[in-house]
BALUMBA-451801 format. One record per residue (C-alpha): residue number from 1; residue in three letters; x, y, z. Coordinates in steps of 0.05 Angstrom, whole numbers, plus 5000, padded with zeros to 4 digits. Example, Ala and Ser with C-alpha at 12.3 -4.5 7.8 and 13.67 -1.06 7.14 Angstrom:
node i=1 | aa=Ala | east=5246 | north=4910 | up=5156
node i=2 | aa=Ser | east=5273 | north=4979 | up=5143
//
This chain:
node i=1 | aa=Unk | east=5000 | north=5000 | up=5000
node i=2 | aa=Unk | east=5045 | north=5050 | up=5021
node i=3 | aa=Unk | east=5114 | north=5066 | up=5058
node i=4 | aa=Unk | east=5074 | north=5101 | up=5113
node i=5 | aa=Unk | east=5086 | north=5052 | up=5162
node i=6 | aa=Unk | east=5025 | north=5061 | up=5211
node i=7 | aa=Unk | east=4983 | north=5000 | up=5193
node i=8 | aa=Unk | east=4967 | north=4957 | up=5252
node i=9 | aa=Unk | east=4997 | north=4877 | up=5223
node i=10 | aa=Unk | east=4927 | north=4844 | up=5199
node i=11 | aa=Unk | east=4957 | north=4775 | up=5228
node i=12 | aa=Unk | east=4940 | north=4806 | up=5300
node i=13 | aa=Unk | east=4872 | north=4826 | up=5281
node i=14 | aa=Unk | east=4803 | north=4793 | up=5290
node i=15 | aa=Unk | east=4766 | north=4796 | up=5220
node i=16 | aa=Unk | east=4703 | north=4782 | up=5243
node i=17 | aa=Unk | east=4705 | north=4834 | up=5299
node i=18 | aa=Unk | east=4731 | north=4888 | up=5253
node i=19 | aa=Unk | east=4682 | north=4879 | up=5191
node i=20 | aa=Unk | east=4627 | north=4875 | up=5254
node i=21 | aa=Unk | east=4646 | north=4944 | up=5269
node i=22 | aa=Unk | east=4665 | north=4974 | up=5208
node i=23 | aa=Unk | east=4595 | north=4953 | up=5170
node i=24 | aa=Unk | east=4555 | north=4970 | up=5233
node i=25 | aa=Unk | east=4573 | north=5043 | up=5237
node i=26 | aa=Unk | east=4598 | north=5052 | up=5169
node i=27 | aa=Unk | east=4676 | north=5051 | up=5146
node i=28 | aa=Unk | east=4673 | north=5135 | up=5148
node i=29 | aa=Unk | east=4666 | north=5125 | up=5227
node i=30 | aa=Unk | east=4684 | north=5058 | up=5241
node i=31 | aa=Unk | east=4687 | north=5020 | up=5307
node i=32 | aa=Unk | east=4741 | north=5044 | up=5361
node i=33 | aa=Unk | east=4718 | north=5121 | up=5363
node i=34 | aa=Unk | east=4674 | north=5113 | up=5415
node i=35 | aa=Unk | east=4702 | north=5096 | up=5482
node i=36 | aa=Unk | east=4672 | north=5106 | up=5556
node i=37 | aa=Unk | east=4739 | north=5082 | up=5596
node i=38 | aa=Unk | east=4783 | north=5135 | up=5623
node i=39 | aa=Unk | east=4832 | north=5162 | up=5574
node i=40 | aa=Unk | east=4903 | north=5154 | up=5584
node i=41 | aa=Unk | east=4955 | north=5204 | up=5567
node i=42 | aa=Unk | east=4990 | north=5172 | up=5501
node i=43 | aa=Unk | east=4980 | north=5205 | up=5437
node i=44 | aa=Unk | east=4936 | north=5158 | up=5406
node i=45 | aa=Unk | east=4909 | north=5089 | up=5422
node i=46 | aa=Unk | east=4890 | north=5026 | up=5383
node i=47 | aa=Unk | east=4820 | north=4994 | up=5391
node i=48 | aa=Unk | east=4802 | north=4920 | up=5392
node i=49 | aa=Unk | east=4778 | north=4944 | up=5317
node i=50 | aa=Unk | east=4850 | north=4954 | up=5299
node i=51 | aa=Unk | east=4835 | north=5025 | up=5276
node i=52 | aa=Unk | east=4887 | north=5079 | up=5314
node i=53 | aa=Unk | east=4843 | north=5145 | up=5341
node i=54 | aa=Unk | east=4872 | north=5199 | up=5374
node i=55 | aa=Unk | east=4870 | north=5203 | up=5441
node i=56 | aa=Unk | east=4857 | north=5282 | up=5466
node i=57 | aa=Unk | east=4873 | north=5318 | up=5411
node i=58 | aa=Unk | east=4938 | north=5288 | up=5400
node i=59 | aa=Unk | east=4953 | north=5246 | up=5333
node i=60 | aa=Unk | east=5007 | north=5218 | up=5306
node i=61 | aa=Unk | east=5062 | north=5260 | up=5269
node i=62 | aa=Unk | east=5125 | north=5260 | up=5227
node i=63 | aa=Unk | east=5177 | north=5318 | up=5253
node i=64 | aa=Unk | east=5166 | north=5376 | up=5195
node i=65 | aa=Unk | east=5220 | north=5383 | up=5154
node i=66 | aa=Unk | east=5207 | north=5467 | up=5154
node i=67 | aa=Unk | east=5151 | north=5508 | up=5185
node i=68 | aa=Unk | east=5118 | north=5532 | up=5114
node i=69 | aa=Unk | east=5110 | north=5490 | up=5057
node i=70 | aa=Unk | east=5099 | north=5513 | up=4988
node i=71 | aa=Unk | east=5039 | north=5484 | up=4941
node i=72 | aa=Unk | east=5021 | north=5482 | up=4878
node i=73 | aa=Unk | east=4956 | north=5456 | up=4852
node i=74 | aa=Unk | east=4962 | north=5445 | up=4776
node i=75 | aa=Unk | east=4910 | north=5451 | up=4739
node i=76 | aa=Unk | east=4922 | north=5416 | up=4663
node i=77 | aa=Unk | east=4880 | north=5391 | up=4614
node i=78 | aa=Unk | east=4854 | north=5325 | up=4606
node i=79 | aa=Unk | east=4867 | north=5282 | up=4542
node i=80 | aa=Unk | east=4845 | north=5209 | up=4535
node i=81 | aa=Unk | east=4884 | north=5146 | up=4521
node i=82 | aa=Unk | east=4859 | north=5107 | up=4458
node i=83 | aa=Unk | east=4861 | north=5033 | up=4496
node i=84 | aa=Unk | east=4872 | north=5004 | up=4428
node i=85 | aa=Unk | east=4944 | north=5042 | up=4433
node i=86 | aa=Unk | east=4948 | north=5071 | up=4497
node i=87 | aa=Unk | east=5025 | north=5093 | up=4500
node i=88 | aa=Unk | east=5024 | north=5151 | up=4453
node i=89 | aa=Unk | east=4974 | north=5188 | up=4493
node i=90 | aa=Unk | east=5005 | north=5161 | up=4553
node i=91 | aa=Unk | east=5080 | north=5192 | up=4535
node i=92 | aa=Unk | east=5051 | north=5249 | up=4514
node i=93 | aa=Unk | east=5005 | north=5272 | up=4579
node i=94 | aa=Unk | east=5061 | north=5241 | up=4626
node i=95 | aa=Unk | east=5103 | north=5284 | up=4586
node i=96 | aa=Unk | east=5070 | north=5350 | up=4599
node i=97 | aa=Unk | east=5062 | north=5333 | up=4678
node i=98 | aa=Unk | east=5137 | north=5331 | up=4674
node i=99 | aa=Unk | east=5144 | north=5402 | up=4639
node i=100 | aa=Unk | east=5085 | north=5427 | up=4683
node i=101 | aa=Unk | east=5130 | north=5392 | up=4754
node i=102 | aa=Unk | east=5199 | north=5438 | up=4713
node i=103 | aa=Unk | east=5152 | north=5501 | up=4711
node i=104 | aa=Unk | east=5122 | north=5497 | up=4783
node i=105 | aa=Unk | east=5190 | north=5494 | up=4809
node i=106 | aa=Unk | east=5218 | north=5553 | up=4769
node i=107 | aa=Unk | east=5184 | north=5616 | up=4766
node i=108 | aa=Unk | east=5150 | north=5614 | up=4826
node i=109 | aa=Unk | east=5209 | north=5581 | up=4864
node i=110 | aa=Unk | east=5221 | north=5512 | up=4892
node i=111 | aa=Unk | east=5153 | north=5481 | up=4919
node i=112 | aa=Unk | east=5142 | north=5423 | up=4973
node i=113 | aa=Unk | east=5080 | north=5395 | up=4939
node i=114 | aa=Unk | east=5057 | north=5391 | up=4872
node i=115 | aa=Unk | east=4987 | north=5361 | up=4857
node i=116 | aa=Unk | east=4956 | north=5340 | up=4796
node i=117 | aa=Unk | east=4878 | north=5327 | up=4782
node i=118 | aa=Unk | east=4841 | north=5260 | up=4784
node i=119 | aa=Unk | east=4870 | north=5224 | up=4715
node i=120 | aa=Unk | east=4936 | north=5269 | up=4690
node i=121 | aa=Unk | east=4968 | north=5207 | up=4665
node i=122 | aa=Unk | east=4913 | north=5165 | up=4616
node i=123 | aa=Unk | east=4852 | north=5215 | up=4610
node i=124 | aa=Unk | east=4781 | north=5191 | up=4626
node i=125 | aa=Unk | east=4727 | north=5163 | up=4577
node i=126 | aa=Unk | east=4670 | north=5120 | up=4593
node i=127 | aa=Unk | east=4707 | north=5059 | up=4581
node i=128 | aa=Unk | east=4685 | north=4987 | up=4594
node i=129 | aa=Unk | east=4724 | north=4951 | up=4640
node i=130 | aa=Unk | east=4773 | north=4918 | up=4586
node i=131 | aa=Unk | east=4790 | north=4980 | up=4555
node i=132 | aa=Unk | east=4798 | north=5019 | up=4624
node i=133 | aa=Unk | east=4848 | north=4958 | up=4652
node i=134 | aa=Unk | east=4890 | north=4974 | up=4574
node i=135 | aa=Unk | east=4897 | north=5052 | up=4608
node i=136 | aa=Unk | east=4908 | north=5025 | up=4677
node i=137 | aa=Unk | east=4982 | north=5042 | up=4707
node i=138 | aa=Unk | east=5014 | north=4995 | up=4751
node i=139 | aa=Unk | east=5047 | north=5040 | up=4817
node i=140 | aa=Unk | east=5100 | north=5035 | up=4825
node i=141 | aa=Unk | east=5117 | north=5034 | up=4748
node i=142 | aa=Unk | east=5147 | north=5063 | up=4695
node i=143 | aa=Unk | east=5107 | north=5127 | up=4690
node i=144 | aa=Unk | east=5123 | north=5132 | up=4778
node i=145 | aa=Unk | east=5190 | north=5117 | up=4763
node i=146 | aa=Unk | east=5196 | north=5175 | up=4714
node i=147 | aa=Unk | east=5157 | north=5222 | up=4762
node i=148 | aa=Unk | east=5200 | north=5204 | up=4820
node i=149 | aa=Unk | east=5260 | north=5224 | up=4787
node i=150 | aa=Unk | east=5235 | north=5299 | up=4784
node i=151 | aa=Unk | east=5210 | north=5294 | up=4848
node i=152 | aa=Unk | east=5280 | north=5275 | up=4869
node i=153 | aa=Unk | east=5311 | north=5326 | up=4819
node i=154 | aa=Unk | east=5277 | north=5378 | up=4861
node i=155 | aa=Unk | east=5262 | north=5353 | up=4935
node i=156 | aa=Unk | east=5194 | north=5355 | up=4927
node i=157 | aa=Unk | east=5122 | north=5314 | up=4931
node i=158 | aa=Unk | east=5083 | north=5297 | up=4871
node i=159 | aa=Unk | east=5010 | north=5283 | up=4884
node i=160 | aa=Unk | east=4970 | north=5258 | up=4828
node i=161 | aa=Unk | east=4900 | north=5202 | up=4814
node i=162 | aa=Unk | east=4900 | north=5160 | up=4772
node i=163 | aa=Unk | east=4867 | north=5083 | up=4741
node i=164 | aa=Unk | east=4913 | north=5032 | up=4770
node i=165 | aa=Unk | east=4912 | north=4954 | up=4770
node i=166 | aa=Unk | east=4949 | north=4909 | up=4813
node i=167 | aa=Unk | east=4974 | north=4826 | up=4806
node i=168 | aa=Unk | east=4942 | north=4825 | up=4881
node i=169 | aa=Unk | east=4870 | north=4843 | up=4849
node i=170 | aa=Unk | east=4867 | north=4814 | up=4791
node i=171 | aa=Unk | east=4802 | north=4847 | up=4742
node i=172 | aa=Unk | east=4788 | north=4905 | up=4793
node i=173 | aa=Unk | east=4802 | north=4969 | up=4762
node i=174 | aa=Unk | east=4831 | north=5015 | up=4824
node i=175 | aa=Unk | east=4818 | north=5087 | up=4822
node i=176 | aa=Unk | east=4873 | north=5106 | up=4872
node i=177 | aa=Unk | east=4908 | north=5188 | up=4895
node i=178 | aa=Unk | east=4993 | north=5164 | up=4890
node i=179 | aa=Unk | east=5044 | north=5200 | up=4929
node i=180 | aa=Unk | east=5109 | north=5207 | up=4910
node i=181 | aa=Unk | east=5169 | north=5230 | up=4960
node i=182 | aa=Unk | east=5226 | north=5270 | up=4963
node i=183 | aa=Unk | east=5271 | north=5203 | up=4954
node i=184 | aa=Unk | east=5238 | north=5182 | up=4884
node i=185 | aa=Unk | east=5195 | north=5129 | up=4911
node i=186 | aa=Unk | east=5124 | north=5116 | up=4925
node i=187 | aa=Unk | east=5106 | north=5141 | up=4985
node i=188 | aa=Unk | east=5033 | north=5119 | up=4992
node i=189 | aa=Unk | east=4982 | north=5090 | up=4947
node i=190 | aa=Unk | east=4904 | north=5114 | up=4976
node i=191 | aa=Unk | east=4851 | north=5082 | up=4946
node i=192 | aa=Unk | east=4777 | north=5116 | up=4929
node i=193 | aa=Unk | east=4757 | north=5097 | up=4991
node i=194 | aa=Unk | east=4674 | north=5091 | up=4972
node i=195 | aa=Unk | east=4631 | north=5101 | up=4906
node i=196 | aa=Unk | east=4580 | north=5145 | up=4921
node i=197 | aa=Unk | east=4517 | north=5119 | up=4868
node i=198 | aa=Unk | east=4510 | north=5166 | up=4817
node i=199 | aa=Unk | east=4442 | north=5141 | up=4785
node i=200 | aa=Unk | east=4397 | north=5077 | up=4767
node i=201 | aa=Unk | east=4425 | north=5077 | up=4691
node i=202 | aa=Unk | east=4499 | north=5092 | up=4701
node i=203 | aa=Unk | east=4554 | north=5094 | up=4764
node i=204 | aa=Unk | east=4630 | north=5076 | up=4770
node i=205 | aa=Unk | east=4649 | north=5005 | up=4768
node i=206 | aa=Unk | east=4723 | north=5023 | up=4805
node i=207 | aa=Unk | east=4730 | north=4983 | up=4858
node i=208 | aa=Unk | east=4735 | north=5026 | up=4925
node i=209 | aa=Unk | east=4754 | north=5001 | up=4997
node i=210 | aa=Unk | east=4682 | north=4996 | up=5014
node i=211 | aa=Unk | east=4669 | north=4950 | up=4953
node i=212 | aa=Unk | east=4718 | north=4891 | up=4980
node i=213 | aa=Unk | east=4723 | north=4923 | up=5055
node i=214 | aa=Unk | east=4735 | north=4843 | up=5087
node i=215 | aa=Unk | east=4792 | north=4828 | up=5041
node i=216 | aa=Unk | east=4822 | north=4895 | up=5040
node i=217 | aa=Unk | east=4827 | north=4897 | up=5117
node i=218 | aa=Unk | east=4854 | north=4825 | up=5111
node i=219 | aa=Unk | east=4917 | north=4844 | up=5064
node i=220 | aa=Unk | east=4934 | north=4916 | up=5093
node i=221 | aa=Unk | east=4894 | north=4914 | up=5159
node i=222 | aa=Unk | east=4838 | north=4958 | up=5196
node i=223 | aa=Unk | east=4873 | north=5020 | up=5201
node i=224 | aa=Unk | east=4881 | north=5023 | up=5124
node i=225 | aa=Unk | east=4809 | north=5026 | up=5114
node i=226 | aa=Unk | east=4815 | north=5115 | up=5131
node i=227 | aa=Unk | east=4889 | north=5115 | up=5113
node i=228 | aa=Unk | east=4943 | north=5183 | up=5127
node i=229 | aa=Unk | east=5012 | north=5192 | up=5103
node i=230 | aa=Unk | east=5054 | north=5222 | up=5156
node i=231 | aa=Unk | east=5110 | north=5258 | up=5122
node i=232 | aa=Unk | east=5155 | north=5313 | up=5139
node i=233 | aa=Unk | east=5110 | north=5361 | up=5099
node i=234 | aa=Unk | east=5050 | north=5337 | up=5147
node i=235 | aa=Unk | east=4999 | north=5287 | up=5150
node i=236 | aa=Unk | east=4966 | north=5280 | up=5082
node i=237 | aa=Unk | east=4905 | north=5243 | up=5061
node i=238 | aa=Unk | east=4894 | north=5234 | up=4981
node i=239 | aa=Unk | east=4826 | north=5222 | up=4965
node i=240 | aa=Unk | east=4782 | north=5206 | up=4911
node i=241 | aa=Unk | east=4710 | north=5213 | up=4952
node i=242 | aa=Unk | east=4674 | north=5274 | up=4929
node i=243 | aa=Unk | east=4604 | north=5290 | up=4969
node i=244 | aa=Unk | east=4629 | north=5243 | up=5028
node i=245 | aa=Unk | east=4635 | north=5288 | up=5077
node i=246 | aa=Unk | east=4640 | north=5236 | up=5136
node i=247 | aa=Unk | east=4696 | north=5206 | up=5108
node i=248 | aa=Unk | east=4730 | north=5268 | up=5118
node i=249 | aa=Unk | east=4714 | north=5278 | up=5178
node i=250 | aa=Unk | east=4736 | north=5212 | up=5201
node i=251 | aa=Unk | east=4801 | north=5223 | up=5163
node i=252 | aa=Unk | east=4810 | north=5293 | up=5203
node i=253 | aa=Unk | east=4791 | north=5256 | up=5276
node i=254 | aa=Unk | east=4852 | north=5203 | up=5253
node i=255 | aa=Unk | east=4898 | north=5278 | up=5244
node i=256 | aa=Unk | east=4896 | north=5289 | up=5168
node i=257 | aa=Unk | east=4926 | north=5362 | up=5169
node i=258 | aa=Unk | east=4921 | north=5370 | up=5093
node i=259 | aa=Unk | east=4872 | north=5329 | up=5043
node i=260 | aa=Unk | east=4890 | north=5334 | up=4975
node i=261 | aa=Unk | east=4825 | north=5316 | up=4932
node i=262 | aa=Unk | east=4828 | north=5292 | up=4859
node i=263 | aa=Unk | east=4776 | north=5318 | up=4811
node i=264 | aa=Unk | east=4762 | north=5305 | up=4739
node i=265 | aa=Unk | east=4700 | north=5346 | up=4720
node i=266 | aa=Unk | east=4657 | north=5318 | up=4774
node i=267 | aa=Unk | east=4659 | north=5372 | up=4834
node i=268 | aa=Unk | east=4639 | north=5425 | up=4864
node i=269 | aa=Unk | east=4675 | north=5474 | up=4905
node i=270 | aa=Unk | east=4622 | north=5489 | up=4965
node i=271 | aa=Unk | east=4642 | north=5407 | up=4980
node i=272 | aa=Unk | east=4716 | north=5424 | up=4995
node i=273 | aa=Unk | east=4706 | north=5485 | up=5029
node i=274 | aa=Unk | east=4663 | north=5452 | up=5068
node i=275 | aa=Unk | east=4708 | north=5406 | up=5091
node i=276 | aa=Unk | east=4759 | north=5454 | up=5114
node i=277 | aa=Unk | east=4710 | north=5493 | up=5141
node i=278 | aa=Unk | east=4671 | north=5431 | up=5183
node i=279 | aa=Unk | east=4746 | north=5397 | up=5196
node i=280 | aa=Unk | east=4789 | north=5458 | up=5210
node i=281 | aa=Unk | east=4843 | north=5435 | up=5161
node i=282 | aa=Unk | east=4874 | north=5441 | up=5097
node i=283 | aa=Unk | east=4843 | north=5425 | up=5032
node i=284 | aa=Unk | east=4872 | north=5422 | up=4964
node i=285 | aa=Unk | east=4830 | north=5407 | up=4900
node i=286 | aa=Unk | east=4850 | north=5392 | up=4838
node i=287 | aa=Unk | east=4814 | north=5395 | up=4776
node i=288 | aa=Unk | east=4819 | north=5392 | up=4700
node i=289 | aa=Unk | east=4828 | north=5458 | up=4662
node i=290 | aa=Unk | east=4791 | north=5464 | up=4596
node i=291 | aa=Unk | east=4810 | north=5408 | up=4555
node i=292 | aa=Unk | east=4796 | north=5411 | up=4470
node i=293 | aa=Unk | east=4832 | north=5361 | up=4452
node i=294 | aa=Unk | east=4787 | north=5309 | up=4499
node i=295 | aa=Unk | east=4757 | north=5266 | up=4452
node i=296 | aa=Unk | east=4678 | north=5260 | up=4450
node i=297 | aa=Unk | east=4663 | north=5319 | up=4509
node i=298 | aa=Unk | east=4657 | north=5392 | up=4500
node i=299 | aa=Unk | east=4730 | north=5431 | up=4524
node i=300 | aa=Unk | east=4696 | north=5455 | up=4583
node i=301 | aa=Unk | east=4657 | north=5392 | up=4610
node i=302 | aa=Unk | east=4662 | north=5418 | up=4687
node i=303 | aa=Unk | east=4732 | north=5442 | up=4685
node i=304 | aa=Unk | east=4765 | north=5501 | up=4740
node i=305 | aa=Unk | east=4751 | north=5508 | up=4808
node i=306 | aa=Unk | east=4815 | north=5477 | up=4831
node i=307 | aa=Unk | east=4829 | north=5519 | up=4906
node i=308 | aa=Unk | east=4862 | north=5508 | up=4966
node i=309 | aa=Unk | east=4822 | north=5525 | up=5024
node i=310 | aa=Unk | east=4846 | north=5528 | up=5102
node i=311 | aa=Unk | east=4817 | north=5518 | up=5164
node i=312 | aa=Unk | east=4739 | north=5540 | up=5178
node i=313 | aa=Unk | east=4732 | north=5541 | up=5099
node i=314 | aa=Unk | east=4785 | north=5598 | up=5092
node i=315 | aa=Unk | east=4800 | north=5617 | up=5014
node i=316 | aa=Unk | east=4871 | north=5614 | up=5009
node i=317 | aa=Unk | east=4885 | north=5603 | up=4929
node i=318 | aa=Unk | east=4840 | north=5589 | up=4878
node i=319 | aa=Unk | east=4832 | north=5588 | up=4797
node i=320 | aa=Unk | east=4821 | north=5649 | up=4760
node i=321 | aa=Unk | east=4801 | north=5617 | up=4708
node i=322 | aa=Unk | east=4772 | north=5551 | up=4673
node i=323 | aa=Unk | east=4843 | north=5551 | up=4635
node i=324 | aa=Unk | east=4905 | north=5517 | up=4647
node i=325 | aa=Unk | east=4935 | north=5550 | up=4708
node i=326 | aa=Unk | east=4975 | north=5545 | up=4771
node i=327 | aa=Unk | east=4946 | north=5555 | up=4841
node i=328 | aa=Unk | east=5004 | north=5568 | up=4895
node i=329 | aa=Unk | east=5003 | north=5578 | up=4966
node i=330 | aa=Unk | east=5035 | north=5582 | up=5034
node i=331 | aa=Unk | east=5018 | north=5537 | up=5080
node i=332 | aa=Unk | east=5054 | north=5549 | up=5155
node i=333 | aa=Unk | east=5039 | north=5485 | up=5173
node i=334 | aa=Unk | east=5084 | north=5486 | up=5231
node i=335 | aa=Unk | east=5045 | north=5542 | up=5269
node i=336 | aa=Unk | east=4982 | north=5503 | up=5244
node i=337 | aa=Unk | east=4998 | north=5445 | up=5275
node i=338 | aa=Unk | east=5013 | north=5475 | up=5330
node i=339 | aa=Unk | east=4935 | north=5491 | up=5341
node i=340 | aa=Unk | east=4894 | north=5436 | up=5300
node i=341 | aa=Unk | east=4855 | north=5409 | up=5343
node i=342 | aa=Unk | east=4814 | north=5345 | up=5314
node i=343 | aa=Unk | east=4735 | north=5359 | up=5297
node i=344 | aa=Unk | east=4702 | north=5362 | up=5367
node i=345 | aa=Unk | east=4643 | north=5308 | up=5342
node i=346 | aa=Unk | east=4586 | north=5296 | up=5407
node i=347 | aa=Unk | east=4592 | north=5216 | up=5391
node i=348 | aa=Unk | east=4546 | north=5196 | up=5452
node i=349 | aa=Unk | east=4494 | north=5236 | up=5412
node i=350 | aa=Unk | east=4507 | north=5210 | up=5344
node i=351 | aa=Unk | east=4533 | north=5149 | up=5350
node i=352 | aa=Unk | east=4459 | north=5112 | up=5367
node i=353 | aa=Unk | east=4436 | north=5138 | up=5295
node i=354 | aa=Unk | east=4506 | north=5116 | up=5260
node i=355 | aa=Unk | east=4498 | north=5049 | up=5285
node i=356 | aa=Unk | east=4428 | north=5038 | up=5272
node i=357 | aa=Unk | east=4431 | north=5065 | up=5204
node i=358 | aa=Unk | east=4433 | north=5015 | up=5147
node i=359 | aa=Unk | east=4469 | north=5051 | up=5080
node i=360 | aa=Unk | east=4433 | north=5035 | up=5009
node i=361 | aa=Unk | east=4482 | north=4980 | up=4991
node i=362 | aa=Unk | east=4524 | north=4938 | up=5036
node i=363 | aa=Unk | east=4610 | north=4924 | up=5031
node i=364 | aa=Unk | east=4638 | north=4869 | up=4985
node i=365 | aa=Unk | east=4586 | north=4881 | up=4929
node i=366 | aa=Unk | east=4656 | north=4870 | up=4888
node i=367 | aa=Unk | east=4688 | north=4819 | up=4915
node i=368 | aa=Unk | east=4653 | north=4762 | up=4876
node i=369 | aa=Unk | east=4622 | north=4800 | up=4818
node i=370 | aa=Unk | east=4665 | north=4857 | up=4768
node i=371 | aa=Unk | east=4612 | north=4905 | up=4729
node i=372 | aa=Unk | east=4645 | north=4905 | up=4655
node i=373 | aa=Unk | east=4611 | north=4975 | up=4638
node i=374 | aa=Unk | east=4583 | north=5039 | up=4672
node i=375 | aa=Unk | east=4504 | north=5015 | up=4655
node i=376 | aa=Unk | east=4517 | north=4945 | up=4694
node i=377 | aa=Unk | east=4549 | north=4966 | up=4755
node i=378 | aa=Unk | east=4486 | north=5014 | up=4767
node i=379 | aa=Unk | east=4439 | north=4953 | up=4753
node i=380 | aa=Unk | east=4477 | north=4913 | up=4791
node i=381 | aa=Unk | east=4485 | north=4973 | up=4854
node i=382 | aa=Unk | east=4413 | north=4982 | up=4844
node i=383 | aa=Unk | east=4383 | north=4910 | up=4846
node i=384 | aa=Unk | east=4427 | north=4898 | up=4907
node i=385 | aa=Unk | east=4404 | north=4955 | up=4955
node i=386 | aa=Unk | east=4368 | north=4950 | up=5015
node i=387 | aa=Unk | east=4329 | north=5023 | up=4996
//
């Protein structure tokens, strides 16, 4: 999964007692978070569930490497892959993050972070699910390898989504947010952690945590399910989970200090600057600029917006435009972390509901049965819900 070594070892965990938890409150505020015995005074503490929670106020941390860190948010065009001969498309857009990664670390001087959109690398098309897994990158890979060698060129983070398939699941089609470090290598892989359903006739048939929660806590454990890099930039959540804001907020309980969210077309901004605003922490968006040379969609087809907000929904950078552009910030995350103090959520109140509540469609829908197109998986979703 990652090089974030904060995963509790899913030998030592009970996978009946964990999946009990996580599908009876939900995986955005699985089992663990609520606890009646005194606290003690560590930083954090591990639950039967596996799942690490903070214990008051204090989460885990890397030491900061500096007390501000530069940003950039790159907003680019998105060009699709032709599955039928993938690479040229493939060179070419991997080929422009790599002049965009040059230019973000020129003019506007050296940066910590550097974030693409949702799918920088193949483009997006409503594939089936044989022409998507042609796209598909394997991370680490080639097209990592070359991006980690810019990132070490310059000492910096490179954030990006992208369609991603994996020997260890073999016909899913990941959608997952890839970090790259400082050193060249991968520094975490976060999967879209839950497909919100879109609509009776057509919805995403990526396979998200939710989709195959039992095995995925079995190969990379409980506290994988709401997973945080902790680097010496802060602790960073990539995520893929547009209009889910309790996911966030679970992720900002666990001591995400900055989320950077992957768009492609399919946002809107009230939903991350609510999330800074309701979690009191960083939010970078990315999204696609206009994009002409997209095959079969208008140039605009929901492009801009890409922002970075701060805490209590605070505009610190955004787009001026719908075009290709850089959004570049300050973030003192030193002094910040200095006050962050995890969402203060009134569990004894909410809880009862969260545990009672039953969601439209259940985990594992995916583990036994892969969608090949966009108009299945929503027949399938559909037929299987408990709504």
């Amino acid at each position: 999964m990652s090089k974030d070594k904060t995963n509790t070892d899913p030998r030592q965990i009970s996978r009946k007692s964990v999946v009990r938890g996580l599908a009876g409150s939900g995986a955005a505020l699985s089992a663990g978070l609520l606890g009646t015995s005194p606290r003690p005074a560590a930083a954090q503490t591990t639950s039967n569930s596996g799942v690490t929670v903070p214990i008051n106020g204090k989460y885990k941390t890397a030491p900061l490497k500096k007390e501000s860190i530069r940003v950039t948010a790159i907003q680019s065009q998105i060009r699709a892959a032709d599955p039928r001969n993938p690479k040229k498309i493939i060179s070419a857009n991997l080929a422009e993050m790599i002049e965009s990664i040059d230019q973000a670390n020129g003019f506007p001087g050296p940066q910590d972070l550097v974030c693409f959109h949702e799918q920088p690398i193949m483009g997006w098309n409503p594939w089936n699910r044989e022409e998507a897994l042609k796209v598909a990158i394997e991370v680490p890979g080639k097209e990592t390898e070359a991006l980690g060698k810019k990132a070490k060129e310059y000492g910096c983070y490179i954030a990006f989504g992208t369609y991603a398939k994996s020997d260890d699941w073999p016909g899913h089609l990941l959608l997952i947010g890839v970090l790259i470090g400082p050193d060249g290598e991968v520094a975490a892989q976060h999967w879209k952690l839950h497909n919100v359903r879109l609509s009776p006739e057509w919805t995403m048939f990526t396979t998200s945590a939710y989709d195959v929660l039992d095995q995925y806590i079995e190969m990379y454990g409980a506290d994988a399910v709401l997973p945080i890099a902790h680097t010496d930039i802060g602790n960073l959540s990539l995520t893929i989970s547009p209009y889910d804001p309790d996911i966030h907020r679970a992720l900002a309980i666990k001591g995400a200090e900055i989320c950077v969210r992957f768009s492609s077309g399919g946002f809107r901004a009230e939903d991350s600057q609510s999330a800074a605003l309701f979690n009191k922490n960083y939010v970078i968006t990315v999204n696609q600029s206009l994009s002409p040379e997209q095959p079969g969609f208008p140039a605009f087809a929901g492009a801009g917006g890409t922002s970075i907000y701060g805490p209590f929904g605070r505009e610190v950078a955004i787009a001026k435009s719908y075009h290709e552009e850089f959004v570049t910030a300050t973030i003192p995350i030193g002094q910040f972390r200095k006050t962050f103090e995890p969402p203060d959520v009134p569990m004894s109140m909410v809880m009862p509901v969260y545990q009672q509540y039953v969601p439209p469609n259940p985990p594992n829908l995916l583990a036994d049965h892969l969608p090949e197109t966009s108009e299945e998986a929503a027949k399938y979703f559909y037929s299987n819900s408990s709504w």
